[in-house]
C-alpha angles and dihedrals in degrees: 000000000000132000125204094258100039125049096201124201138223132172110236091189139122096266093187120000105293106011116088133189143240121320109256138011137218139171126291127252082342114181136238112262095265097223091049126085121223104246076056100059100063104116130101140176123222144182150105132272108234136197131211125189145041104329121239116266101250102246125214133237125219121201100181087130087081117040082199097061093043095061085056093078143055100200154004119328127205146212100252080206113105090001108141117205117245085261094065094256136116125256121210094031114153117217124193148174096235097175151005103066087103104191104354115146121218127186118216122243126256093220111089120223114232132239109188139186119227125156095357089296132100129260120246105007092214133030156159141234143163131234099281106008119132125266108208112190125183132157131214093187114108092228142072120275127178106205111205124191113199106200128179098196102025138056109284115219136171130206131177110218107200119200118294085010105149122253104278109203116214122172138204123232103191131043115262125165109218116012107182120230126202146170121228097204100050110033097202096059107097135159143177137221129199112205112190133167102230125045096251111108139110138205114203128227138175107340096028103247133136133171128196116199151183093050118167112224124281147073119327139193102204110194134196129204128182123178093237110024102049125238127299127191139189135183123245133183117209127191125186120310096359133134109199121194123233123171126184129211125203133185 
């Protein structure tokens, strides 16, 4: 959870093929809105992304294609895209304030957010950064990976990281929700990375919350995105000290 100084971070991915993390996300050491006080910054927003309709049949991946990446696992592995949670909710849901903090300025954490490399897929599948903030990316996997990032704003650039190859940091100077990730080497790895310009963003997990907090009080277009389903947004107003409920359906 977040407090009103400190903005916290955890990965709500599929960390190995059936075991996913905790429930939500959020950024990592994010600061306080400079030209708001604390007692000012007391808001949130708060919900669950929620799914209706016949859910997608899982999909497997074969990765038949790397021997390697085959013996790291011991059993089926599956697409994370269009899977829906036992509760009825979506995982890896981004969910962002996409407008109504007028000038603020945020800046950006000195912590990176990771992206890693485990069983030939990337960890986590979904995630969020801010404009400058550092990308770290590593890889545990004994085998070579090129990760290539397909913006559409920002500068693309793509990197093989062989195996014991050393972290390389990149950062992104200009908001862009999603920005794709693949590997080269190994087509059915895909992730996704939110870039905003403020610290208040989610990723959802297991039961499909999120929970963005430390808001100063005003007029906000929350917006969600999912990889399979499209975006949705919705307008809120907070006032001091109020959480205000929002869920999103999608279907």
């Amino acid at each position: 959870m977040v407090s009103r100084n400190k903005l916290l971070i955890g990965f709500s991915v599929l960390l190995l093929p059936g075991a996913w993390s905790s429930a939500l996300a959020s950024p990592p050491g994010a600061p306080r809105p400079q030209s708001e006080s604390a007692s000012a910054a007391t808001g949130a927003v708060t919900g669950q992304i929620l799914f209706e309709g016949a859910r997608p049949k899982p999909r497997r991946i074969l990765m038949n294609a790397d021997p390697v990446c085959v013996s790291l696992h011991k059993g089926p592995v599956y697409y994370q895209d269009g899977q829906v949670n036992p509760n009825g909710t979506l995982p890896n849901a981004f969910v962002y304030i996409k407008s109504g903090l007028g000038h603020r300025h945020f800046t950006p954490p000195a912590m990176p957010v990771v992206l890693d490399q485990q069983g030939c897929m990337y960890v986590p599948h979904v995630l969020g950064i801010m404009v400058g903030q550092p990308l770290k990316v590593v890889s545990h996997d004994p085998t070579t990976h090129n990760i290539h990032i397909m913006p559409k704003l920002n500068r693309s650039w793509n990197q093989s990281q062989p195996p014991g190859a050393p972290p390389f940091i990149k950062r992104f100077t200009r908001p862009e929700v999603m920005i794709p990730v693949q590997c080269n080497q190994h087509p059915w790895m895909h992730a996704y990375i939110g870039v905003t310009s403020n610290p208040f963003y989610a990723v959802t997990g297991s039961t499909g919350r999120y929970a963005l907090r430390g808001l100063p009080p005003g007029h906000y277009t929350v917006a969600a995105w999912t990889a399979t389903f499209g975006s949705q947004q919705q307008q809120v107003t907070i006032r001091p000290g109020q959480t205000v409920p929002l869920n999103f359906t999608f279907r």
